[in-house]
N, C-alpha and C positions, 0 to 999 in steps of 0.2 A: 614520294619524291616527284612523280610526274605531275600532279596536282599541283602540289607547290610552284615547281617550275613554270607551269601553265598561269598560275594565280601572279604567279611574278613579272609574267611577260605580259600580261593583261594590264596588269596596273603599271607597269614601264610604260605600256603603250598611253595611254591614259596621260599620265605625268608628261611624257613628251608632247602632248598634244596642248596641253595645258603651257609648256614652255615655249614653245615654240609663237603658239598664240601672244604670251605677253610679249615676248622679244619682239614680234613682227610689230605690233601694237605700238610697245615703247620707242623701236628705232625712227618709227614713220612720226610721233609724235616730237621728236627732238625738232627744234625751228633748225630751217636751211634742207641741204638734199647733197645728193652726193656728188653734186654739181656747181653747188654754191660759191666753189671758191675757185671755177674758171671764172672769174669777171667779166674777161675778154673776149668769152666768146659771144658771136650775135645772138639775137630769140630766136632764129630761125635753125639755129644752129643746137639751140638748147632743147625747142620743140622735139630735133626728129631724135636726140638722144633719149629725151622721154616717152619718147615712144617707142624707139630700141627696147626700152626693158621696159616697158608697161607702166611708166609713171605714170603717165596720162592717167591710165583706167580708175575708175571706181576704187576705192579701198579694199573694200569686198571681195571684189572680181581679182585684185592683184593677192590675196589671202590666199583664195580656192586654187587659183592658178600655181601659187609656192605652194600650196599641201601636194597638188599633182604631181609636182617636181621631187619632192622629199620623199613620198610614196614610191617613186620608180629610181631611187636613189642618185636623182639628181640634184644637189644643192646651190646649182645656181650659178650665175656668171658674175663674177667681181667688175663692180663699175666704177673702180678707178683703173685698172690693168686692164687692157684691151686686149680681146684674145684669149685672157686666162679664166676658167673656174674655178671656183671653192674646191672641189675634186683635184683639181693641178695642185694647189696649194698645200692641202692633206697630203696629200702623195707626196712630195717632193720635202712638209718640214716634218712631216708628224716624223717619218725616221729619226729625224737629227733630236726633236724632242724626248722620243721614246729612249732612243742609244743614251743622253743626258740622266735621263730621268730612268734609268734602269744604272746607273752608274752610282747614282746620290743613293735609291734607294738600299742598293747591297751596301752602300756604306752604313750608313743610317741602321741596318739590322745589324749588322757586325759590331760596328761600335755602341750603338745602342744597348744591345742586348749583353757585349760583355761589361759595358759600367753598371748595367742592373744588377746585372749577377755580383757583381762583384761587393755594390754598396748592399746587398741584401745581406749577402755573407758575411760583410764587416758591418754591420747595423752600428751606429754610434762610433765608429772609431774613425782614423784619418782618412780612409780607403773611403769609406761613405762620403765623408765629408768634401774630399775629393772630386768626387764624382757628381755627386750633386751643385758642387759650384761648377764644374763645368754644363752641366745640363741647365744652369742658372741659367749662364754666361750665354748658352745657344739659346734659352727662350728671348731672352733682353735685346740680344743682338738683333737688330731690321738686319734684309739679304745684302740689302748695298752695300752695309758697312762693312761687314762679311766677306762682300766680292770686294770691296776697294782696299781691304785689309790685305788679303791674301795677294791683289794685285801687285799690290806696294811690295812686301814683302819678297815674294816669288819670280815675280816677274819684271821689278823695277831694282832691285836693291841686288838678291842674290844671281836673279836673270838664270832659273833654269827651265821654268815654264814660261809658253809666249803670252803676249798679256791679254787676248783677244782672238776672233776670228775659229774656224774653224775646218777641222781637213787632217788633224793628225792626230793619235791620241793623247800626245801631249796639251791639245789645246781642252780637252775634256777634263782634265785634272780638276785644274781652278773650279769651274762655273760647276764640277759637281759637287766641291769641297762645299763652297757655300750654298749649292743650292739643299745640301745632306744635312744644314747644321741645326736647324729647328727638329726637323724630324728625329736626327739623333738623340737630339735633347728630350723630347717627349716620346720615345721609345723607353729611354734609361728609365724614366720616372714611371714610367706605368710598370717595366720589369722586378724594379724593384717594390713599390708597392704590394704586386701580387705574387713576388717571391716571398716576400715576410710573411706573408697571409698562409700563405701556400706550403711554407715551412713548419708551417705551428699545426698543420693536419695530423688528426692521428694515423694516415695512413704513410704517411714520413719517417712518423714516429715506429712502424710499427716493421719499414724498411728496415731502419736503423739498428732495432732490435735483430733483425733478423742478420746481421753482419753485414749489408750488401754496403760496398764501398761507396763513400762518401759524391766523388763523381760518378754511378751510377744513377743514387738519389739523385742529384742535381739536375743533371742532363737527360734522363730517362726517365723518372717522377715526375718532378716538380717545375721544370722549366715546361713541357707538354703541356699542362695547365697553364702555365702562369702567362704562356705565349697567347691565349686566345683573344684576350681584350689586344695586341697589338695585331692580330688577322683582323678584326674588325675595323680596326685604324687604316690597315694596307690600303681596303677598298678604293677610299675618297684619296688617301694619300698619293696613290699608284695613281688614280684618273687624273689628278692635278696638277704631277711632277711630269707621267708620260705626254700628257698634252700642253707641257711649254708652263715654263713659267716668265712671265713678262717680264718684270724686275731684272731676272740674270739673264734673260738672253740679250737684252738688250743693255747693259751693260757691256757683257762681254761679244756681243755683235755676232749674235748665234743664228743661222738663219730657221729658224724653229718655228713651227704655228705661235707659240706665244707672241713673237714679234712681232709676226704676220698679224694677231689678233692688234697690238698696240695700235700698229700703223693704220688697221681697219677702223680703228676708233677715232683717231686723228683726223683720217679720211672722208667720213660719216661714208663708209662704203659698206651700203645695208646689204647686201648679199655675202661678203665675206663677215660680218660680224654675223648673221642669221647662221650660215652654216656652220663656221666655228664653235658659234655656241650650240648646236643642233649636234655637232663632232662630242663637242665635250661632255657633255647629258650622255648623251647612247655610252660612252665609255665609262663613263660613272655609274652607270645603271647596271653595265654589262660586272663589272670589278664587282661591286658591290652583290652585285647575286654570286660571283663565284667565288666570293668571299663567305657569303652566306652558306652554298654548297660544302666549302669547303670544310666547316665548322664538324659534320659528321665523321666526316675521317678521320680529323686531331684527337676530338674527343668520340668513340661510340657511341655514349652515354647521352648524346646529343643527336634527336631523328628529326627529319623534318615529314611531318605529313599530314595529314587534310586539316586536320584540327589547329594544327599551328599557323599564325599569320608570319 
């Protein structure tokens, strides 16, 4: 296990280094700067902003300089917001992102995993059929349509959720519904797939034989198994939802790092796009190892150690 862990945090480091590099690379390479679109201001006025943040310098020298920064876990000062850091930023949406994104996902497992259960159980009848149009219906569905669906609906027509903004729990409702609805849909379909598989074992078979009730097997056999391919999903799922998704927050006017990242794009404000995306990697990296960890607990049968990658 410590081998592993070590071999994991090796090659995170690695890959990070590696993204960080193209990011820095690509943003400096886009024509314009993050200045481009004061017009108004003089050259003299633009010079000593470039030289506040080290536009001026070499390429190179502004590279080594941001690794120094990232190394001592500082990511930087956003150069369209004066005064604030990438750090301020994290801080202040990643909560609103995570609280979101921890909202869809319990839905997303909950509904998810009981339309699998349930179309595996009724294989070929209406219950199936059911379930898998609606898990259709949320892969087809874009999020906009989704959030301007539920807005109409909920917020314009019946008016019991607000239709935006943020600060109660009611305004979480909406932007988790839609933001819950692909992932539910690709939950049910992976549950069910590896419930029929998983049902045809002979060691279900051999429950069965043995009298043990029907929701026993299900819940305590076979759903154990058949959950492991959606723990592998969680990883990237959880790093994606808990770090803002663009599309719904800004829609529904979320003040979430997703937003924050849209408007840094808008912006060309290379220090908030640098560290957001340097934010999003580490958390992806992080999910997905203790998604990996986690795998030995679900299943025993499952070790992680020196010989395994």
């Amino acid at each position: 296990m410590g081998h592993f862990i070590i071999r994991r945090l090796v090659s995170s480091i690695l890959a990070l280094l590696l993204i960080i590099t193209f990011t820095f690379i690509l943003v400096h390479m886009v024509p314009g700067g993050p200045f481009a679109s004061e017009k108004q201001l003089p050259d003299s006025v633009m010079r000593n902003l470039e030289e506040k943040f080290h536009l001026n310098d070499p390429l190179w020298l502004q590279y080594v300089k941001y690794l120094g920064q990232v190394v001592k876990g500082d990511l930087g000062p956003s150069y369209k917001y004066e005064n604030r850091t990438v750090n301020e930023f994290i801080r202040h949406g990643f909560p609103v992102s995570a609280t979101l994104g921890a909202l869809a996902v319990a839905i997303a497992l909950v509904v998810g995993i009981t339309l699998g259960i349930i179309a595996a159980l009724r294989q070929n009848r209406w219950q199936d059929y059911l379930a898998m149009v609606i898990a259709t219906i949320g892969f087809s569905a874009p999020s906009f349509i989704v959030a301007s669906l539920l807005m109409f609906l909920f917020a314009y027509k019946i008016k019991i959720f607000p239709t935006a903004m943020w600060g109660t729990p009611a305004h979480a409702v909406l932007p988790s519904l839609a933001l819950a609805t692909l992932p539910t849909a690709f939950i049910s379909r992976l549950i069910r797939a590896n419930m029929i598989e998983v049902l045809q074992q002979d060691y279900i078979k051999t429950a069965r034989s043995k009298g043990l009730s029907e929701r026993v097997i299900i819940y305590k056999h076979a759903l154990k198994n058949a959950i492991l391919p959606v723990v592998t999903y969680l990883g990237p799922l959880i790093a994606s939802i808990f770090t803002g998704s663009f599309v719904i927050e800004k829609i529904f006017a979320i003040p979430g790092i997703g937003r924050d990242f849209v408007i840094a794009i808008t912006n060309r404000d290379y220090g908030l796009i640098l560290g957001l995306t340097i934010f999003y990697a580490v958390f992806l990296m992080a999910m997905n190892l203790i998604v990996d960890l986690s795998y030995s607990l679900i299943d025993p049968r499952i070790k992680l150690t020196r010989g395994e990658g």
